[in-house]
N, C-alpha and C positions, 0 to 999 in steps of 0.2 A: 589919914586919907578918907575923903567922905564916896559913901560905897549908895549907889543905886541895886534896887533890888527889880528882880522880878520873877511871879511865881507861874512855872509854865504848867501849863491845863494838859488834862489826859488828853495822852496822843497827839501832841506835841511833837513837832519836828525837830531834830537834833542839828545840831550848828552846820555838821558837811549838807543835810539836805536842803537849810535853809539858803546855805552860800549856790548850790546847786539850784534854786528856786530862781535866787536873786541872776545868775550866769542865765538862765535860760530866761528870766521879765527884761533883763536888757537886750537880750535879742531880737525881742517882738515890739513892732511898730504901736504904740495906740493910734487907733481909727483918729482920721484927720476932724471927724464932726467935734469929738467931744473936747470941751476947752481945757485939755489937760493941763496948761500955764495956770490957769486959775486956779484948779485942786492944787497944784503945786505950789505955788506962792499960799493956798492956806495951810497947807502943811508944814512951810517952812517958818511962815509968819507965826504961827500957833507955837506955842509950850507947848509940851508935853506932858500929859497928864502923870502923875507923882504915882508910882504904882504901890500900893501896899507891902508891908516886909513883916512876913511871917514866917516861922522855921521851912524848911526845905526849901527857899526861895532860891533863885540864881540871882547872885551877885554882880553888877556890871560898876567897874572902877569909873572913875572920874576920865583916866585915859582910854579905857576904853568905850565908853560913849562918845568921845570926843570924837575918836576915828571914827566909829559909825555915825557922826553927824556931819563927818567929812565927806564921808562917802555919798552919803545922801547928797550932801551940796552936789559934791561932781556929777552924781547922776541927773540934778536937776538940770544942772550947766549941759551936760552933755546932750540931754533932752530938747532945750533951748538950740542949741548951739546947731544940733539937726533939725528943728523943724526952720532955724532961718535957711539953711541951707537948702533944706527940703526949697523954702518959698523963692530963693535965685536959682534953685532948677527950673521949677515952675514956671518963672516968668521969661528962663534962658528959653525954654520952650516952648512957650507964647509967643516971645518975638521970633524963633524960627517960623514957627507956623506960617506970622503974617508977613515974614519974607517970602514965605513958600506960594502964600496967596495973591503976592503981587506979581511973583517971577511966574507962576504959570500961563498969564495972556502972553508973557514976552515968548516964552516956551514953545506955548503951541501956535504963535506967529513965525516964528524962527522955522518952528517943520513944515507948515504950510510952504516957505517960502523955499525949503530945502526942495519939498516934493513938484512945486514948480520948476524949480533949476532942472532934476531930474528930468521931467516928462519935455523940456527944453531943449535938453542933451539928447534925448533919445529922437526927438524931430529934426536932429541937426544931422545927428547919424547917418538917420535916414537917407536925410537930403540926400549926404556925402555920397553913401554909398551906391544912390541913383544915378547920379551924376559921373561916379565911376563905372557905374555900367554901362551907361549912354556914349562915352569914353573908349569904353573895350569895344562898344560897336563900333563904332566911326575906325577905329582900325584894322578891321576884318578885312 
């Protein structure tokens, strides 16, 4: 079985704090400026540099680099996969706005027309109840 080496430098993180590293870089969004598709595709497009193998090295198997370049893919995928997402929020949210920007003349025509009917009703009242008063006189 052909065995990949690699020799880790003082102070050095150990496998639980690196997996713990990696749990807590998936949680955090990268900023939307930087073109992180592109670092990504050079990352993935690139080999990997051939690390040197000297005594005390740590050993990585054939199967096990494979899963860690799996994992990698997923995370690019998963990466990918929310910033399209992220860009149909985005524009779900664009086209609400410019629905929101058309229906507000209808809106504030609609209350205009509300608060007319109102002040409408309240001169009809009026009328009414003069007219019932003029009413109760005539039969005194």
């Amino acid at each position: 079985m052909q065995q990949f080496t690699w020799e880790p430098e003082a102070g050095e993180d150990t496998q639980q704090e690196l997996d713990m590293q990696e749990s807590a870089a998936e949680a955090l969004e990268p900023p939307v400026d930087e073109p992180v598709d592109e670092l990504v595709d050079e990352l993935v497009d690139e080999p990997a540099a051939e690390p040197a193998a000297e005594s005390g090295d740590l050993a990585l198997s054939v199967d096990e680099f494979s899963a860690l370049e799996e994992r990698i893919l997923r995370a690019v995928n998963l990466v990918k996969r929310e910033r399209q997402d992220r860009a149909a929020a985005e524009e779900r949210a664009n086209q609400a706005e410019e629905q929101l920007r058309q229906q507000t003349p209808l809106a504030e025509h609609l209350q205009q027309e509300v608060d007319l009917l109102r002040t409408e009703r309240n001169q009809v009242h009026q009328r009414v109840e003069r007219l019932l008063a003029q009413l109760d006189a005539l039969e005194l």
